[in-house]
N, C-alpha and C positions, 0 to 999 in steps of 0.2 A: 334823316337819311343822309341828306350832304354831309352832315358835321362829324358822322359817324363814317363817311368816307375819309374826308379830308383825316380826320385822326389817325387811321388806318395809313395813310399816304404819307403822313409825316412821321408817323412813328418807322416805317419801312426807312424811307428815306435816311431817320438821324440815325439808326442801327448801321447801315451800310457807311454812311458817313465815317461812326466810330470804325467802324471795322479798315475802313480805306486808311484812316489817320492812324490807326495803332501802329507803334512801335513794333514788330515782331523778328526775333528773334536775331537782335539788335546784341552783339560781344564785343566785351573789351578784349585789345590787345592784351595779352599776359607781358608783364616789364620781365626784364632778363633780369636775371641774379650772376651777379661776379660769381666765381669759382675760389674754394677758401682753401688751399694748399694745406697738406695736413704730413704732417713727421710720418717716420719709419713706425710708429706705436698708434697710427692711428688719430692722433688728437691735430687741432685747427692750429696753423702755426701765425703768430703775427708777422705780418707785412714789413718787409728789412726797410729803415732809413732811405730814401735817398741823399747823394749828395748833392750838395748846393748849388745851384748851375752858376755857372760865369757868364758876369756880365757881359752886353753885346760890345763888340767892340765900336770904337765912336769911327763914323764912316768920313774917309777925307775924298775931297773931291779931287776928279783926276785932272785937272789943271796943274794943281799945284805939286801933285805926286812925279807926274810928266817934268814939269820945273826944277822939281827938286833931283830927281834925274841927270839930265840937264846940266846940274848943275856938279854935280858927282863926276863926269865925264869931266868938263875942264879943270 
């Protein structure tokens, strides 16, 4: 009679178990999709070239910018 309780007890138990640990209704985000630009006739057109960016310019320190100022003046 115990053995046939305790079964009962633990069979109840690991059901509720699964049920508290399941995943439910658990979505992925949906990923965006770019937008594909399409001609006057309808059809997908390719993406134009960019042009080539220009390098950064090299940064001088303003010491020497001040200095050379400075130096402009006399």
């Amino acid at each position: 009679m115990a053995n046939l309780l305790n079964e009962l007890v633990t069979g109840v138990v690991e059901s509720v178990l699964k049920e508290v640990l399941k995943k439910s209704g658990v979505k992925t985000k949906s990923k965006r999709k770019k937008r594909q630009t399409r001609d006057a006739s309808g059809q997908f057109t390719r993406a134009k070239a960019k042009p080539k960016a220009k390098p950064a310019k090299k940064q001088v320190s303003r010491r020497r910018t001040a200095a050379s100022r400075s130096r402009a003046k006399a």
